[in-house]
Structures are given as structure tokens and as C-alpha cells.
C-alpha positions as CSV (number, residue, x, y, z in Angstrom):
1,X,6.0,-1.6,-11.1
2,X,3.8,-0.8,-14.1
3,X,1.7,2.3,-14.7
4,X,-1.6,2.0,-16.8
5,X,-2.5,4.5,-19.4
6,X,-6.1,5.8,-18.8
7,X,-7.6,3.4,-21.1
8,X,-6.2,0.2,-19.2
9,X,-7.3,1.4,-15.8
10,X,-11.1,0.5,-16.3
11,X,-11.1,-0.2,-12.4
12,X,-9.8,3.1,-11.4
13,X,-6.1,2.4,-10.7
14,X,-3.3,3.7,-11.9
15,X,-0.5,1.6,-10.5
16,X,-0.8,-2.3,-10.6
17,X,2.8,-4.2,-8.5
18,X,2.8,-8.0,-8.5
19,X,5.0,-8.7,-5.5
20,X,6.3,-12.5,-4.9
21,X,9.1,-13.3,-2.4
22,X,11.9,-11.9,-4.3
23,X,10.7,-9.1,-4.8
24,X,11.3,-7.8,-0.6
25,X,14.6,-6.9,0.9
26,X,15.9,-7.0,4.4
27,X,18.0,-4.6,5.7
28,X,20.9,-5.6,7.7
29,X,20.2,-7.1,11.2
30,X,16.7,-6.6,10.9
31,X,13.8,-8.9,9.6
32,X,11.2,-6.4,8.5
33,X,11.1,-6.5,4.8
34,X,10.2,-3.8,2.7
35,X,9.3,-2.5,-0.7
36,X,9.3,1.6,-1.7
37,X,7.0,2.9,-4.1
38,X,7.7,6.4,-5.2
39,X,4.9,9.3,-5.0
40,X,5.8,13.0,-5.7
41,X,4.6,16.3,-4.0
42,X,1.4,17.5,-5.0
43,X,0.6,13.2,-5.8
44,X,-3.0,12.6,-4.3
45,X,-3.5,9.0,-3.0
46,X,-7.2,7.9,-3.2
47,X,-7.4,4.3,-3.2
48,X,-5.2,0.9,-2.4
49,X,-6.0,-2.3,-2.7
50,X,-4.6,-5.5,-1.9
51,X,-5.0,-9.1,-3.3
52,X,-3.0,-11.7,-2.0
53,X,-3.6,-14.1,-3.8
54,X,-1.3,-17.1,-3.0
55,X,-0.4,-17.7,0.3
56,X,3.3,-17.1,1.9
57,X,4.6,-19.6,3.7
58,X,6.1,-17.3,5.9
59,X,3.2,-16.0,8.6
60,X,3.4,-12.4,8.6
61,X,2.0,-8.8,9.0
62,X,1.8,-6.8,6.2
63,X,0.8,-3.3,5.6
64,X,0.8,-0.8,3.0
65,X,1.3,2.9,4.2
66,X,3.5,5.9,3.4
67,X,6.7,7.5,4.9
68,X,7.1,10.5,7.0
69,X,7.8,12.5,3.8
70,X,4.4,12.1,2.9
71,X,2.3,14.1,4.9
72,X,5.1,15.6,6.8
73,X,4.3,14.5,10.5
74,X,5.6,11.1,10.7
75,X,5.4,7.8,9.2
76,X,2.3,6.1,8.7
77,X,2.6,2.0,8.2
78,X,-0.8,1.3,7.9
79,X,-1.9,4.2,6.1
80,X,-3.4,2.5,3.2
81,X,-3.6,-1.3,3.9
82,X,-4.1,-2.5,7.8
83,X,-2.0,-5.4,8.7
84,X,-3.0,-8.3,6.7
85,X,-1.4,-11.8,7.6
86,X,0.3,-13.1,4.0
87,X,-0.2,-16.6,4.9
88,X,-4.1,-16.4,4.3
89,X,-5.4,-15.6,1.1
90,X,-7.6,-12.4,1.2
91,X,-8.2,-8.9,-0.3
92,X,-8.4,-5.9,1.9
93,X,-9.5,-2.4,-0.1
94,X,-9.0,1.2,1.4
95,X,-8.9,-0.2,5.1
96,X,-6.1,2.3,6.1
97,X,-5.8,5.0,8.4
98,X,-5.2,7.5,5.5
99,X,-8.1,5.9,3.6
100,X,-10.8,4.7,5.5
101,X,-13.9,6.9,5.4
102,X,-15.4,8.8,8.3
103,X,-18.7,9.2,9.6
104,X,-20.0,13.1,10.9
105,X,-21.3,13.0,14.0
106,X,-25.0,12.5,13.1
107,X,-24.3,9.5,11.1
108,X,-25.8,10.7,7.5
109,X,-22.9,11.6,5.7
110,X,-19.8,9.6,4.8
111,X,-16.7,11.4,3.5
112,X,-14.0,9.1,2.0
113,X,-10.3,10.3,1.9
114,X,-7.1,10.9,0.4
115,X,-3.8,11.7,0.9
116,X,-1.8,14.4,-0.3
117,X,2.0,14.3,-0.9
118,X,3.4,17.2,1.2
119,X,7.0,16.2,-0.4
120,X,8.9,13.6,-2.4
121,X,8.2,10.3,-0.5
122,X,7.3,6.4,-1.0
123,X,4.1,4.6,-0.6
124,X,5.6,1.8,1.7
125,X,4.4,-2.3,1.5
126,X,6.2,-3.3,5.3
127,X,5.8,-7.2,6.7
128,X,7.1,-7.5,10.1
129,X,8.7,-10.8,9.0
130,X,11.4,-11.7,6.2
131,X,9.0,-12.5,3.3
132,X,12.4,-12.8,1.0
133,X,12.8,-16.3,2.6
134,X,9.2,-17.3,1.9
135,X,9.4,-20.4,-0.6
136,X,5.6,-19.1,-1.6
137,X,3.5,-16.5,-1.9
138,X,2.0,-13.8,-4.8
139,X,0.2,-10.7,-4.1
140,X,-1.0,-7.7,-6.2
141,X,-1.3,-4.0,-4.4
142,X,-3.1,-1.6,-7.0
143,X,-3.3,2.3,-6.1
144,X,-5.1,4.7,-7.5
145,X,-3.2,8.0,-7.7
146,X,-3.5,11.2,-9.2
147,X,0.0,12.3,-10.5
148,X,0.7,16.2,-10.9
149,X,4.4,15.3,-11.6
150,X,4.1,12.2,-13.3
């Protein structure tokens, strides 16, 4: 995972991870596969987006959310990025739970989100499937955070 200086991230992101099949683990017995990002408390999350831009060959769900550390009441596996099937070629920005922007009541205003880190945790990318077999696949997941404890 690479961090950009403030001159790099013209788009507004800070963290840029190119993730290919190799790149995900399995735990024992299980298939999910799994990569941790670090945040810090005090981090604020304001943005994710997700690029995959070659196919898996391995059909899956994949989402990008946060553990329970996070924002201390449990963990949140679509967060960021809703599930997003790997095996199609797409890009999905800010479509999470955590992210998504709400509408007041009367429908004028529109107030986007973040996330604060109540403790030490890890921004989560989680496919329901073993991507580690997959004999394709590329995708980018760019966040845009605010690090008090960089």
C-alpha cells in the first residue's frame, strides 16, 4: 500500500492499493479472503473508491468496510464499498453504509459522511469467495483519509 504526499493526490486520495490475486489470504477452513488496511484513532474516513479493472475469474462479492474497532459497535463489511461482483469490470465510489450521503426529510439538503476511528482498527477489502485462487483479476481501492497519527 502506498501513501501519496499532498502534491500527488490531485484527486483527493490519500491511499492508492492495487490488489491482484496474490495479494488476498484465506484463513484456515474458510474461503473468505481478506486484506487489512490499517487506520488509527482520531483517522477520519471520507471517501473510497473502487476500480476493478480486470476481471477475476473467480465470481465473487467484494466489499470494502471497517472492523468493529472502528467505530466501536460492530463490524461493518460494506461500510465503504457495497458488494461488488469481481468478475465484472466496474467502478463503485462512496456507495457504503458509512459513506453514502443522506437526504433530511424535506428533500433540500444532502449531507455526505465520514467515519471516525474510535480506536486502532483496519479498513477491511472482504470477498466471500477465495480470490487467491483466481488465475485473473486487478483492482485499485483508493481512500481518502485524514490522518491525525500518521
Amino acid at each position: 500500500m502506498s501513501r501519496l504526499t499532498i502534491n500527488e493526490s490531485a484527486d483527493g486520495y490519500t491511499d492508492k492499493i492495487i490488489l491482484s490475486p496474490g495479494d488476498f489470504t484465506t484463513a484456515a477452513g474458510n474461503t473468505t479472503t481478506l486484506v487489512n488496511i490499517p487506520v488509527k484513532k482520531g483517522d477520519v474516513i471520507h471517501g473510497a473508491a473502487l476500480n476493478i479493472s480486470e476481471a477475476f475469474s473467480v465470481s465473487s462479492n467484494l466489499s470494502v468496510g471497517y472492523d468493529a474497532a472502528i467505530d466501536g459497535s460492530g463490524v461493518k463489511a460494506e461500510g465503504l464499498i457495497l458488494n461488488s461482483n469481481v468478475n465484472t469490470v466496474q467502478i463503485k465510489v462512496d456507495t457504503g453504509l458509512g459513506l453514502s450521503p443522506t437526504i433530511d426529510t424535506s428533500g433540500s439538503s444532502v449531507t455526505a459522511l465520514k467515519v471516525v476511528a474510535a480506536a486502532d482498527g483496519n479498513i477491511t477489502v472482504t470477498s466471500a469467495s477465495a480470490l487467491d485462487v483466481s488465475t485473473t483479476g486487478e483492482l485499485t481501492l483508493q481512500l481518502a483519509i485524514r490522518r491525525l497519527n500518521a
